[in-house]
CHARMM-style PDB file with segment names, atoms N, HN, CA, C and O in Angstrom:
ATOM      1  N   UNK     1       4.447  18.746   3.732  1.00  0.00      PROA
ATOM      2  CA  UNK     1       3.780  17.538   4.179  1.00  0.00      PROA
ATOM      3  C   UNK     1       3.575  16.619   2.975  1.00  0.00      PROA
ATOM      4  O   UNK     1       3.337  17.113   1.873  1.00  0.00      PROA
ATOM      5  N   UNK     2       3.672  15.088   3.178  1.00  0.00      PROA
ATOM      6  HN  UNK     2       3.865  14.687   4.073  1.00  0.00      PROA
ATOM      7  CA  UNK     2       3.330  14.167   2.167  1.00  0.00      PROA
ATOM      8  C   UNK     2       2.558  13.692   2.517  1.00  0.00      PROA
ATOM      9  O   UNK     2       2.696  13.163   3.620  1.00  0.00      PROA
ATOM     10  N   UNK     3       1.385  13.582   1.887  1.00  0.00      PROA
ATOM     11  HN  UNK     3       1.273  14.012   0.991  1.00  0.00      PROA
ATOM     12  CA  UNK     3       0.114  12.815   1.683  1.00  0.00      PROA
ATOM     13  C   UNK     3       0.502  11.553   0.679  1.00  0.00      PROA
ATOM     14  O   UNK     3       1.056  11.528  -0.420  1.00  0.00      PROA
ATOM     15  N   UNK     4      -0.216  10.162   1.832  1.00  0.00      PROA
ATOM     16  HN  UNK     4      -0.666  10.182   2.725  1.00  0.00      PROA
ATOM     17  CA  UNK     4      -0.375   8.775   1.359  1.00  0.00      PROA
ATOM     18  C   UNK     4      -1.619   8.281   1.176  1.00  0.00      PROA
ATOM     19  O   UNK     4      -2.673   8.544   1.755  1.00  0.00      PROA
ATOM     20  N   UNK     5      -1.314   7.377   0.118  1.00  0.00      PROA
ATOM     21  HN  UNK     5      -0.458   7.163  -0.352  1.00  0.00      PROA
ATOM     22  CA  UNK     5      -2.830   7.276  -0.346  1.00  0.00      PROA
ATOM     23  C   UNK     5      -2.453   5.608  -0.214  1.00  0.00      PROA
ATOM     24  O   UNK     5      -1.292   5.488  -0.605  1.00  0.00      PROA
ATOM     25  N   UNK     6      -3.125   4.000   0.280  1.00  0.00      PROA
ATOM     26  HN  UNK     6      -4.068   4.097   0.598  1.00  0.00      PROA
ATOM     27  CA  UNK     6      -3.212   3.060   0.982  1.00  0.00      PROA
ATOM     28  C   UNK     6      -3.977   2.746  -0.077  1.00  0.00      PROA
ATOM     29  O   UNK     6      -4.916   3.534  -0.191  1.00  0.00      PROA
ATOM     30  N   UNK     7      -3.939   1.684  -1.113  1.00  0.00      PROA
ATOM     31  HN  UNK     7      -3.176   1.044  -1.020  1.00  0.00      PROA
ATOM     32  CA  UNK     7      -4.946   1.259  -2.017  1.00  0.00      PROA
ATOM     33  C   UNK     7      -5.030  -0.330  -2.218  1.00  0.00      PROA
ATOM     34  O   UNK     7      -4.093  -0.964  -2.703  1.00  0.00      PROA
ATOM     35  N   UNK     8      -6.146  -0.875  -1.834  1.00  0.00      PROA
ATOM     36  HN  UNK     8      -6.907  -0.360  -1.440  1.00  0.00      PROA
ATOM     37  CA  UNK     8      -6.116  -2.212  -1.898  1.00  0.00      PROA
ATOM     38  C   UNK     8      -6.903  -2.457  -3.314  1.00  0.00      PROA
ATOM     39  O   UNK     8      -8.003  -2.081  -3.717  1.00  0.00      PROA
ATOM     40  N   UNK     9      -6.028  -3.125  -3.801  1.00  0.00      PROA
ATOM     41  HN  UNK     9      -5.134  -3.430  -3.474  1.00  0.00      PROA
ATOM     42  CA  UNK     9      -6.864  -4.057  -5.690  1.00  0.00      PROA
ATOM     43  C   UNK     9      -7.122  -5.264  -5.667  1.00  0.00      PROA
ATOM     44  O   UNK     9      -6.568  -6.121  -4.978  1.00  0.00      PROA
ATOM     45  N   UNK    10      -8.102  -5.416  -6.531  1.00  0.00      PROA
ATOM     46  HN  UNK    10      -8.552  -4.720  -7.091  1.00  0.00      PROA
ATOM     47  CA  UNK    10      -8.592  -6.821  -6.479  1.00  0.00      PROA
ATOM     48  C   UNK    10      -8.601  -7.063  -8.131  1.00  0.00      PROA
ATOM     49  O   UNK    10      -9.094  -6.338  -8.994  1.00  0.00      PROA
ATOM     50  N   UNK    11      -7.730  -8.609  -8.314  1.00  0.00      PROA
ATOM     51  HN  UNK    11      -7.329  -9.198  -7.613  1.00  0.00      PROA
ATOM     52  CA  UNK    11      -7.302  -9.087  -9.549  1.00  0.00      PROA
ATOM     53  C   UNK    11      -8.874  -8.679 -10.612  1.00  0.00      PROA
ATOM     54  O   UNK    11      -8.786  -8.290 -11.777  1.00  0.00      PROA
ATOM     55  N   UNK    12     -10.265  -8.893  -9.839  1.00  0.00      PROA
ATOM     56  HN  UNK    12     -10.337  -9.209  -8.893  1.00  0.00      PROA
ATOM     57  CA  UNK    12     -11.206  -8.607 -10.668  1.00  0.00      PROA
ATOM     58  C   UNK    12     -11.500  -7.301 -11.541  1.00  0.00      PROA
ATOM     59  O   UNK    12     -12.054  -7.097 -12.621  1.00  0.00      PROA
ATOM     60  N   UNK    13     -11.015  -6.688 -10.791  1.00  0.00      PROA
ATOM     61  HN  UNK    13     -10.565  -6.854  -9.913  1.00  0.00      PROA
ATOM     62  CA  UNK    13     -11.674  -4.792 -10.979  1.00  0.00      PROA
ATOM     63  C   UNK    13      -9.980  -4.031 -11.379  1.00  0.00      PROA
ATOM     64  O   UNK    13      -9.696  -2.838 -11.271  1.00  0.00      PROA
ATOM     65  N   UNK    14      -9.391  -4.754 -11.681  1.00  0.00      PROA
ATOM     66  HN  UNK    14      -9.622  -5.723 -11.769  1.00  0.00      PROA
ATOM     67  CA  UNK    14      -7.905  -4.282 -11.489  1.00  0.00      PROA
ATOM     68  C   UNK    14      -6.851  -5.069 -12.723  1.00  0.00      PROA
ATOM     69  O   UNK    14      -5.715  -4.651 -12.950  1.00  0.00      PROA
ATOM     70  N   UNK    15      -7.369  -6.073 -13.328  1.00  0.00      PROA
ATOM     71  HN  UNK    15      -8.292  -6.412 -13.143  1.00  0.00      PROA
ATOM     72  CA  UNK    15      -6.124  -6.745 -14.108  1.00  0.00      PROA
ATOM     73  C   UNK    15      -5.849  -5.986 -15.250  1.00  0.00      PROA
ATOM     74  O   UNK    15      -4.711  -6.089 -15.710  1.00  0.00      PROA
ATOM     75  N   UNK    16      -6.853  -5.055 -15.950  1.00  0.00      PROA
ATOM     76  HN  UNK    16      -7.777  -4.972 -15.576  1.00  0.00      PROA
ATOM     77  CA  UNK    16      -5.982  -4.476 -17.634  1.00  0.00      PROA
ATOM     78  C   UNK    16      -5.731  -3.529 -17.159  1.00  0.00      PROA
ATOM     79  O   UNK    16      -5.633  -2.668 -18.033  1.00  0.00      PROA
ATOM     80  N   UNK    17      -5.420  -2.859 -15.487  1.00  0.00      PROA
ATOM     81  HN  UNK    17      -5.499  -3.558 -14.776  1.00  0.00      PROA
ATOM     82  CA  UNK    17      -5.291  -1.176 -15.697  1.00  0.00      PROA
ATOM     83  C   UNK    17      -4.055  -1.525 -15.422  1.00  0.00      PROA
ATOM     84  O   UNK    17      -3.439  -2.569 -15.207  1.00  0.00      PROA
ATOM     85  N   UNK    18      -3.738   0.155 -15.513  1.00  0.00      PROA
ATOM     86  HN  UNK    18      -4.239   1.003 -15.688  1.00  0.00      PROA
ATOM     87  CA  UNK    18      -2.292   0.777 -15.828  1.00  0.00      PROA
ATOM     88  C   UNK    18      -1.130  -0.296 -14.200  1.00  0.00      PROA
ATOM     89  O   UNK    18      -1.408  -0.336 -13.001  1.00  0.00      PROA
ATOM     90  N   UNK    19      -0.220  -0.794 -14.762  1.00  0.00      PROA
ATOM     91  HN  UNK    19       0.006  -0.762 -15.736  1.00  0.00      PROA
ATOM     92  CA  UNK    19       1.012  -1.533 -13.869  1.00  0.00      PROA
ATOM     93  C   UNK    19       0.912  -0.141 -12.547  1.00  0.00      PROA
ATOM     94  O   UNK    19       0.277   0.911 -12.616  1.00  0.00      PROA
ATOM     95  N   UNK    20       1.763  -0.639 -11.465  1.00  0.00      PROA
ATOM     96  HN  UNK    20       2.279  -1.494 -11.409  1.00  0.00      PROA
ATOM     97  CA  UNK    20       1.484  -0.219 -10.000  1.00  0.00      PROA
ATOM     98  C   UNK    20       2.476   0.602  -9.616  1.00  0.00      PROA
ATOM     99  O   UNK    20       2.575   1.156  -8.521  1.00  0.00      PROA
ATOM    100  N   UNK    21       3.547   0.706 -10.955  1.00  0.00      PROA
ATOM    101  HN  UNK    21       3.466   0.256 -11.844  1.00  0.00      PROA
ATOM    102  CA  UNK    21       4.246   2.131 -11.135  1.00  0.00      PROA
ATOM    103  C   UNK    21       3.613   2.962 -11.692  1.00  0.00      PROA
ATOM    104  O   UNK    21       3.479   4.116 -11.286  1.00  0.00      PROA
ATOM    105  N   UNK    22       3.080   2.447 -12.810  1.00  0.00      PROA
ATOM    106  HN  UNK    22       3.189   1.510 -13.140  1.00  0.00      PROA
ATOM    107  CA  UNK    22       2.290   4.125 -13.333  1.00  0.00      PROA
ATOM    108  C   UNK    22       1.400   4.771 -12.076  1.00  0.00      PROA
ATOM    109  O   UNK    22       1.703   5.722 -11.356  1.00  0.00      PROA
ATOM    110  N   UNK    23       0.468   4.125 -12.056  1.00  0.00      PROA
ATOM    111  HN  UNK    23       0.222   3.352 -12.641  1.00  0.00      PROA
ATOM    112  CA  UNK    23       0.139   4.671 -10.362  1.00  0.00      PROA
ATOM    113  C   UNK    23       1.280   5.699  -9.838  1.00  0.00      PROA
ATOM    114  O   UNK    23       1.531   6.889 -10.024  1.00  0.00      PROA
ATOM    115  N   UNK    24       1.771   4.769  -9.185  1.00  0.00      PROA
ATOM    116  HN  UNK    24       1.567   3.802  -9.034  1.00  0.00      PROA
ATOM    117  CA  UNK    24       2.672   5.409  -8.287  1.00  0.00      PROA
ATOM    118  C   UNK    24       3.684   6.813  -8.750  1.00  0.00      PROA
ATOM    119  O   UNK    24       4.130   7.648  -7.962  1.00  0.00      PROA
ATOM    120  N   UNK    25       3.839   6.791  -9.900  1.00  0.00      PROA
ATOM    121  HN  UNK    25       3.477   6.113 -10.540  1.00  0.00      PROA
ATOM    122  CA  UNK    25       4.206   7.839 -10.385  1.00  0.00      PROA
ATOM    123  C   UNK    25       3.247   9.183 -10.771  1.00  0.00      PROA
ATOM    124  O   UNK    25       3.503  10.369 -10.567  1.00  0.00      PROA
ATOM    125  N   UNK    26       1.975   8.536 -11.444  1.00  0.00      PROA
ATOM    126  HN  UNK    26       1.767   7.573 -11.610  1.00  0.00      PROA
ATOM    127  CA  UNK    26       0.952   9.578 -11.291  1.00  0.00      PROA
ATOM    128  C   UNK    26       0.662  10.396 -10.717  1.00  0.00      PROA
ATOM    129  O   UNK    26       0.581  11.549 -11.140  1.00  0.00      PROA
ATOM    130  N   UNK    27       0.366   9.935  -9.313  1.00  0.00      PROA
ATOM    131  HN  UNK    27       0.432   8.998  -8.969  1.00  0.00      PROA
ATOM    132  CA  UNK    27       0.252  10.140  -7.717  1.00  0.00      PROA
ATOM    133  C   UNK    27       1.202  11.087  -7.354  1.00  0.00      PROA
ATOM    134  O   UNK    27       0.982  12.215  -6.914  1.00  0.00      PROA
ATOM    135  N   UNK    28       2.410  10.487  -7.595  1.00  0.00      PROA
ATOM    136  HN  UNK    28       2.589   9.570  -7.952  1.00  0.00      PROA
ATOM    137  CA  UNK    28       3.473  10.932  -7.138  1.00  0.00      PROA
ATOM    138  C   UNK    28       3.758  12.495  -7.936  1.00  0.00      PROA
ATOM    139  O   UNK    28       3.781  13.557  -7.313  1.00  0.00      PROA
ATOM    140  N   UNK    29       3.891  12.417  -8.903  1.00  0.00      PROA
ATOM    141  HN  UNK    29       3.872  11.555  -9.409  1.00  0.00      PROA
ATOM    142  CA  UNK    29       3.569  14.015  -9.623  1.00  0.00      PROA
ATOM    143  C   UNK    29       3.301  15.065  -8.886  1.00  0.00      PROA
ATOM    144  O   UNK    29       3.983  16.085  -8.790  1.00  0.00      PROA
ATOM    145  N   UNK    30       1.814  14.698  -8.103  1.00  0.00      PROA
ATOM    146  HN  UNK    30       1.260  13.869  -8.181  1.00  0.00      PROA
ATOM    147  CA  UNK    30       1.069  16.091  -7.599  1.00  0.00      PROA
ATOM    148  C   UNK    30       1.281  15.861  -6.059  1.00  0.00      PROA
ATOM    149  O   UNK    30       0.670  16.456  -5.172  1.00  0.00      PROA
ATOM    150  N   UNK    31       2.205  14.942  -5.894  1.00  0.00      PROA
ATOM    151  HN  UNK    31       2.702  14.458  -6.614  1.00  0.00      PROA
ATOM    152  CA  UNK    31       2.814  15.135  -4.053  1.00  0.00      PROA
ATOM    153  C   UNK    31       2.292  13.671  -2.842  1.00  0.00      PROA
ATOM    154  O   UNK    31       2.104  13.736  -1.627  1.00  0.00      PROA
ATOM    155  N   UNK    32       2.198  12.631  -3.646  1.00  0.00      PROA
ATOM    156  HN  UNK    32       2.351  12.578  -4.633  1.00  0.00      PROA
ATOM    157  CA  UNK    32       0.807  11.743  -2.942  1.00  0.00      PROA
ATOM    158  C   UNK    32       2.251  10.665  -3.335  1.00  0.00      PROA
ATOM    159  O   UNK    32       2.881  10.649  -4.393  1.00  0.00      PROA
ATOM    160  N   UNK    33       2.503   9.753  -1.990  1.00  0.00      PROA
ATOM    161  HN  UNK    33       1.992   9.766  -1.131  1.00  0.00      PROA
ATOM    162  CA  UNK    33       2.873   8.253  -2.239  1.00  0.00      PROA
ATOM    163  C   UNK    33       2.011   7.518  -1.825  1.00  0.00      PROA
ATOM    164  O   UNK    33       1.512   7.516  -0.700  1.00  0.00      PROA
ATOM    165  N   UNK    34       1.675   6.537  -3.116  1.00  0.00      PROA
ATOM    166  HN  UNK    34       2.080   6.539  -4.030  1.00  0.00      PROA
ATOM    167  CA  UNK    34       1.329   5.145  -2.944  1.00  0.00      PROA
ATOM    168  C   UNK    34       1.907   3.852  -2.716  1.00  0.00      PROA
ATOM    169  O   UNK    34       2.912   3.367  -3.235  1.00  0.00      PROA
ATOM    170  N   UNK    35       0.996   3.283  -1.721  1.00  0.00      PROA
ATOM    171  HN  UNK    35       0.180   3.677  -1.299  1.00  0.00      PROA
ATOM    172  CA  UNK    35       1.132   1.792  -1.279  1.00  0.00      PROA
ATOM    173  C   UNK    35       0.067   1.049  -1.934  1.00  0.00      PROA
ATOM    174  O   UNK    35      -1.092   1.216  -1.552  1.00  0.00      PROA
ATOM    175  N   UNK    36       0.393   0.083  -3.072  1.00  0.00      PROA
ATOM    176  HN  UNK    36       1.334  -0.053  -3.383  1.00  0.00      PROA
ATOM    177  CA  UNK    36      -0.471  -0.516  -3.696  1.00  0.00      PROA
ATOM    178  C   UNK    36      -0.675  -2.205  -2.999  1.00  0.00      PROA
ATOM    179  O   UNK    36       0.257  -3.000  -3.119  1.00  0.00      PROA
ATOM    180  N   UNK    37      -1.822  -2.568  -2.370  1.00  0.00      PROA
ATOM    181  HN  UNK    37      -2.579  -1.922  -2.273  1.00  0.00      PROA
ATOM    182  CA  UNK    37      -1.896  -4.236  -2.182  1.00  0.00      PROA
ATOM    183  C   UNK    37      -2.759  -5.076  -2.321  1.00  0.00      PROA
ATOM    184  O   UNK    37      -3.831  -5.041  -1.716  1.00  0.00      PROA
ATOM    185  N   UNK    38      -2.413  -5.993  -3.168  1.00  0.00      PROA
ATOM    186  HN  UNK    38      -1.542  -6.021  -3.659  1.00  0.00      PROA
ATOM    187  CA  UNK    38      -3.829  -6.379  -3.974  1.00  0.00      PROA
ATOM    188  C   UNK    38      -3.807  -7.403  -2.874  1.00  0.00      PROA
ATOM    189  O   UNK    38      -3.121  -7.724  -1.903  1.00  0.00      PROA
ATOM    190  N   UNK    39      -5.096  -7.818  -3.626  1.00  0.00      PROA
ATOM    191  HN  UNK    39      -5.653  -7.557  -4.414  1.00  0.00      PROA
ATOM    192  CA  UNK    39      -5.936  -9.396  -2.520  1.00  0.00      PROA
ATOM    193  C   UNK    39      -5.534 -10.578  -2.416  1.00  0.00      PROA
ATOM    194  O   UNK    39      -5.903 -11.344  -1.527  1.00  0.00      PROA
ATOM    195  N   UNK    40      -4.649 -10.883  -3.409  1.00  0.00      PROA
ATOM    196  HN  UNK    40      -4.349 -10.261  -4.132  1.00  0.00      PROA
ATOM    197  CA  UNK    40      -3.520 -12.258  -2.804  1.00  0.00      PROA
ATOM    198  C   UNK    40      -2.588 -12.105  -1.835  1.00  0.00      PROA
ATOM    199  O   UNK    40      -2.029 -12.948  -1.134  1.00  0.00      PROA
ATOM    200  N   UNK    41      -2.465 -10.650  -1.892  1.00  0.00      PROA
ATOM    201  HN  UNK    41      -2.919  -9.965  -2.462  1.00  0.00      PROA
ATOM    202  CA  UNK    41      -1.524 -10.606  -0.701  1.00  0.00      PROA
ATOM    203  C   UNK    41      -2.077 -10.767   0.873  1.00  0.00      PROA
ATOM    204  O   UNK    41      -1.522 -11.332   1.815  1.00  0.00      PROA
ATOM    205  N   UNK    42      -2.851 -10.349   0.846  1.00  0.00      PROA
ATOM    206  HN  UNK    42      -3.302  -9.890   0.080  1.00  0.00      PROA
ATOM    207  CA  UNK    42      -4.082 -10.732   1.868  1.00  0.00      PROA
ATOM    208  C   UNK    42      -3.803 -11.963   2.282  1.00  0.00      PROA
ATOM    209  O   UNK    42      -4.046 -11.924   3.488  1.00  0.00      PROA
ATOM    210  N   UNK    43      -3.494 -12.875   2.052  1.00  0.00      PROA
ATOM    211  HN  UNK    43      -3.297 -12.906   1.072  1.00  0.00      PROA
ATOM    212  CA  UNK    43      -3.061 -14.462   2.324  1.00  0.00      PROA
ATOM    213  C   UNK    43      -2.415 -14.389   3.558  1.00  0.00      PROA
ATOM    214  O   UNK    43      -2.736 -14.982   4.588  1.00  0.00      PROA
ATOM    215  N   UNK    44      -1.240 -13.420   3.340  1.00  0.00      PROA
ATOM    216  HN  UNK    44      -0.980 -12.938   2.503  1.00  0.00      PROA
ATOM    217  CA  UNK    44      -0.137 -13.224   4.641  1.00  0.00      PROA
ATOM    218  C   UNK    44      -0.207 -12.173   5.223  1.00  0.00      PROA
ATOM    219  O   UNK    44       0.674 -11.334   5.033  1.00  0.00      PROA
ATOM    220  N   UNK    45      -1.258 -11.923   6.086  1.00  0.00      PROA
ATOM    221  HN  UNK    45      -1.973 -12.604   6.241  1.00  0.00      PROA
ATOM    222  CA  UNK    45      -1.098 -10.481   6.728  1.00  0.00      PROA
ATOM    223  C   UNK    45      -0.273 -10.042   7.555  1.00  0.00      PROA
ATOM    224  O   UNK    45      -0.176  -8.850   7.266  1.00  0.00      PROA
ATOM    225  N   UNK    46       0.375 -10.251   8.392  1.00  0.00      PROA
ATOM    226  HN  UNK    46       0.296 -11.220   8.627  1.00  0.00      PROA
ATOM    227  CA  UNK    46       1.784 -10.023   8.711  1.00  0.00      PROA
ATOM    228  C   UNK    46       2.917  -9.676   7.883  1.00  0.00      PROA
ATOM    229  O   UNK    46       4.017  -9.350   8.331  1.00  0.00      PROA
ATOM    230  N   UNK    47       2.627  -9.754   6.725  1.00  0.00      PROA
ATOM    231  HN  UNK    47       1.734 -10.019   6.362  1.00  0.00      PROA
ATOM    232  CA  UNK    47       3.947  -9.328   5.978  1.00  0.00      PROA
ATOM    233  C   UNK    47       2.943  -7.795   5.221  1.00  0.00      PROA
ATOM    234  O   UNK    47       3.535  -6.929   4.579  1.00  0.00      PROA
ATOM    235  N   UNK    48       1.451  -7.745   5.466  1.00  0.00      PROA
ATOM    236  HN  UNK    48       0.970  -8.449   5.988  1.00  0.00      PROA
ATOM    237  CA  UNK    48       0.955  -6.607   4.703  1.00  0.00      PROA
ATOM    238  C   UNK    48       0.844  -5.869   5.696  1.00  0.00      PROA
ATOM    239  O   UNK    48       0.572  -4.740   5.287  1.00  0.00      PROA
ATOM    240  N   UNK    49       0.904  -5.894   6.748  1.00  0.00      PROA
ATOM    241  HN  UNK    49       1.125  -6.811   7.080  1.00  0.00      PROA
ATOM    242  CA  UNK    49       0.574  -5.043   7.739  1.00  0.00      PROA
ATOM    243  C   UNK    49       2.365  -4.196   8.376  1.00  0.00      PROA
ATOM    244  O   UNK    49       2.665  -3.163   8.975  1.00  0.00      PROA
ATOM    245  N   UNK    50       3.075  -5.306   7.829  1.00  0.00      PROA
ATOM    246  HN  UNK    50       2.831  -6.145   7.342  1.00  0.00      PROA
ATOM    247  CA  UNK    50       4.657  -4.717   8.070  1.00  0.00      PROA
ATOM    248  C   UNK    50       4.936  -3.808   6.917  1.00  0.00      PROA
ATOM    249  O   UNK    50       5.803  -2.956   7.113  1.00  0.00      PROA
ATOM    250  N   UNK    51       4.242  -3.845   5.526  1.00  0.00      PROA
ATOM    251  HN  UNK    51       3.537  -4.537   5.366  1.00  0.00      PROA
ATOM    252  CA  UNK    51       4.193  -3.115   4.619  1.00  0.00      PROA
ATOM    253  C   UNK    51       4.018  -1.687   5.067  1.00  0.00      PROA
ATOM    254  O   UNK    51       4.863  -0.798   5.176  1.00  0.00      PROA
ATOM    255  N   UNK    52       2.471  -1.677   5.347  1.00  0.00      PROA
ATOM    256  HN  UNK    52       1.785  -2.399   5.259  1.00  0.00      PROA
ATOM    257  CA  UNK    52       1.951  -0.140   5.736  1.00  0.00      PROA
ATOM    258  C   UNK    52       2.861   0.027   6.612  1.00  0.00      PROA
ATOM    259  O   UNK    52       3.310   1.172   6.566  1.00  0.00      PROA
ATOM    260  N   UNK    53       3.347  -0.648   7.424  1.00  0.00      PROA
ATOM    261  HN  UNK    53       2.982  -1.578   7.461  1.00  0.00      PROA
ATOM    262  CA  UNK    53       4.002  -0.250   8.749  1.00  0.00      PROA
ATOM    263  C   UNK    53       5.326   0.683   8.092  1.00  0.00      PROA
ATOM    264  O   UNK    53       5.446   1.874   8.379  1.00  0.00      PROA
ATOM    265  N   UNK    54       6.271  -0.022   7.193  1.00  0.00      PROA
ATOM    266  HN  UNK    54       6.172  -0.990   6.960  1.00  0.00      PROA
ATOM    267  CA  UNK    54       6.888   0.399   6.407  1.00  0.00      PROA
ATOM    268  C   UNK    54       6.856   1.897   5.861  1.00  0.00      PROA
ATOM    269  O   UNK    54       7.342   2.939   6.299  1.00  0.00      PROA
ATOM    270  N   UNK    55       6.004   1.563   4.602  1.00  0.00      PROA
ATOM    271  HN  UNK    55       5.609   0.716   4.247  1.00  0.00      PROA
ATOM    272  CA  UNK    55       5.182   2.620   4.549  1.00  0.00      PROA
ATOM    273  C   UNK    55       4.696   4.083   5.012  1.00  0.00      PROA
ATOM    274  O   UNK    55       4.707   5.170   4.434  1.00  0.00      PROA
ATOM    275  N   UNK    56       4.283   3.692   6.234  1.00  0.00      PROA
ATOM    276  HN  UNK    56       4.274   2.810   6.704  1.00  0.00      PROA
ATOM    277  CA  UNK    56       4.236   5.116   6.927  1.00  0.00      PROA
ATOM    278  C   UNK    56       4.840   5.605   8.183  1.00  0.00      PROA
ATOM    279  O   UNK    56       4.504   6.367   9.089  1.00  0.00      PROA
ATOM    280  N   UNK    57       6.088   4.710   7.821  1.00  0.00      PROA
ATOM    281  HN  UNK    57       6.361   4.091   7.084  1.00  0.00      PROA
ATOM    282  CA  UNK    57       7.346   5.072   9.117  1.00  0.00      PROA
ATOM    283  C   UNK    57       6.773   4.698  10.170  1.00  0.00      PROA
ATOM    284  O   UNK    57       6.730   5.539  11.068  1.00  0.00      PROA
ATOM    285  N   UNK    58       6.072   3.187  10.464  1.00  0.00      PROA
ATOM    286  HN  UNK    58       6.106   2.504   9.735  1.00  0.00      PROA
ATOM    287  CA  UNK    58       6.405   2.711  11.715  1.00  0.00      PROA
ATOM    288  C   UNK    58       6.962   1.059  11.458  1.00  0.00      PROA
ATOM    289  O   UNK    58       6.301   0.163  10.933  1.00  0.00      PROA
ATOM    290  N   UNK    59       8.230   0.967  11.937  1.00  0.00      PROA
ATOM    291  HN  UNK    59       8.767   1.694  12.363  1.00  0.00      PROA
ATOM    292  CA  UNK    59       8.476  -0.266  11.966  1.00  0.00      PROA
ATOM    293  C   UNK    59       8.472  -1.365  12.628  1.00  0.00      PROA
ATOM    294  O   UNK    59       9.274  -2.263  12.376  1.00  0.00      PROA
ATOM    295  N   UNK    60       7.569  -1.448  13.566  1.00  0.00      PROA
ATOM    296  HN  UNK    60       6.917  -0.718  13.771  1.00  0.00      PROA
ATOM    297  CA  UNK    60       6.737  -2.279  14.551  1.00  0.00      PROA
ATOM    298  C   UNK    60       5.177  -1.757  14.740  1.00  0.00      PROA
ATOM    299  O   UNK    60       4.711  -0.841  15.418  1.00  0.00      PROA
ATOM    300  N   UNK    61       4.582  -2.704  13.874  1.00  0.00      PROA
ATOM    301  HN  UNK    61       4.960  -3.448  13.323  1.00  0.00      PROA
ATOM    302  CA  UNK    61       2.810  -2.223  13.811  1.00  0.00      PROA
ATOM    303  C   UNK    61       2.058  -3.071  14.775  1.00  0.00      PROA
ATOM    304  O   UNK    61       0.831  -2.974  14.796  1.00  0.00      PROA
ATOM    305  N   UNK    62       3.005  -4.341  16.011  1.00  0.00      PROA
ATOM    306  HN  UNK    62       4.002  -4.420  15.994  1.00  0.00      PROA
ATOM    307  CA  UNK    62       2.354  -5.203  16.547  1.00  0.00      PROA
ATOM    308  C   UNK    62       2.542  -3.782  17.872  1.00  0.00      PROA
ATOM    309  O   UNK    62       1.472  -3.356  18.308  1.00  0.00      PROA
ATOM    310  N   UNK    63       3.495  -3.309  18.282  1.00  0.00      PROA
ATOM    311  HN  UNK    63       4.364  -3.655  17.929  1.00  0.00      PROA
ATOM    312  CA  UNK    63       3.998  -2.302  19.274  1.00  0.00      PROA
ATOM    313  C   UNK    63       2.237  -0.930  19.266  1.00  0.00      PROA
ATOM    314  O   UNK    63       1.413  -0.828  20.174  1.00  0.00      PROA
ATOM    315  N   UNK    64       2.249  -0.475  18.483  1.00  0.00      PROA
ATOM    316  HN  UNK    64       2.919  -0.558  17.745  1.00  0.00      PROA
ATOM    317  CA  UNK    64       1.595   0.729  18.191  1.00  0.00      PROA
ATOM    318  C   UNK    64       0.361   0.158  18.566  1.00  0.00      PROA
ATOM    319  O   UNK    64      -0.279   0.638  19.502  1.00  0.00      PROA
ATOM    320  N   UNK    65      -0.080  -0.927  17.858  1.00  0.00      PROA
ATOM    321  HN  UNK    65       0.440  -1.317  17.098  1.00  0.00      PROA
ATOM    322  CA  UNK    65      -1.580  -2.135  17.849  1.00  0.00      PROA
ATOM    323  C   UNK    65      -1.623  -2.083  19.179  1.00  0.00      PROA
ATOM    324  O   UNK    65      -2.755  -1.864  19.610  1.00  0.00      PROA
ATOM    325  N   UNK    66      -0.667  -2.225  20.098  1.00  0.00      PROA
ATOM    326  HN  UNK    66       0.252  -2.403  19.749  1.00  0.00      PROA
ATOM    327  CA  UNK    66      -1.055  -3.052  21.385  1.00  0.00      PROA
ATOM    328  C   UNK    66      -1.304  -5.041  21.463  1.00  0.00      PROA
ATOM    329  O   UNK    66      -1.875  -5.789  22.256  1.00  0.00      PROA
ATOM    330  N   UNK    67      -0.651  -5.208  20.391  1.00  0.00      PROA
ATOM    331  HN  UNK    67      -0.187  -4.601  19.746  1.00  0.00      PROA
ATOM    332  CA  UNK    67      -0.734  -6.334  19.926  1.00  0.00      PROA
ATOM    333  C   UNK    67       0.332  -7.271  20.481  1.00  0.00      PROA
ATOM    334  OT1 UNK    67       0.378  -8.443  20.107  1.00  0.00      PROA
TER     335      UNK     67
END
């Protein structure tokens, strides 16, 4: 089984740490993929919500929503 870990950053609490590969590789080490999305992306939610959708193997998130 793969465990995902969904992490939203915010430019405040988030600009000198480690780039969004190291993450992801970290993570990835001990069995965990990350989806990293910071808060500008937030602007277009339809393209962040097709992300996760992505993400965790569904490629229609309006279908599943009932949306």
């Amino acid at each position: 089984m793969t465990w995902i870990i969904i992490e939203f950053y915010g430019k405040y609490w988030h600009k000198d740490e480690y780039s969004d590969e190291a993450w992801q590789e970290a993570w990835g080490r001990i069995g965990y993929q990350v989806l990293i999305i910071w808060d500008h992306e937030l602007k277009d939610i339809d393209s962040v919500l097709n992300r996760i959708g992505e993400f965790v193997g569904q490629n229609s998130w309006q279908m599943a929503l009932g949306l």
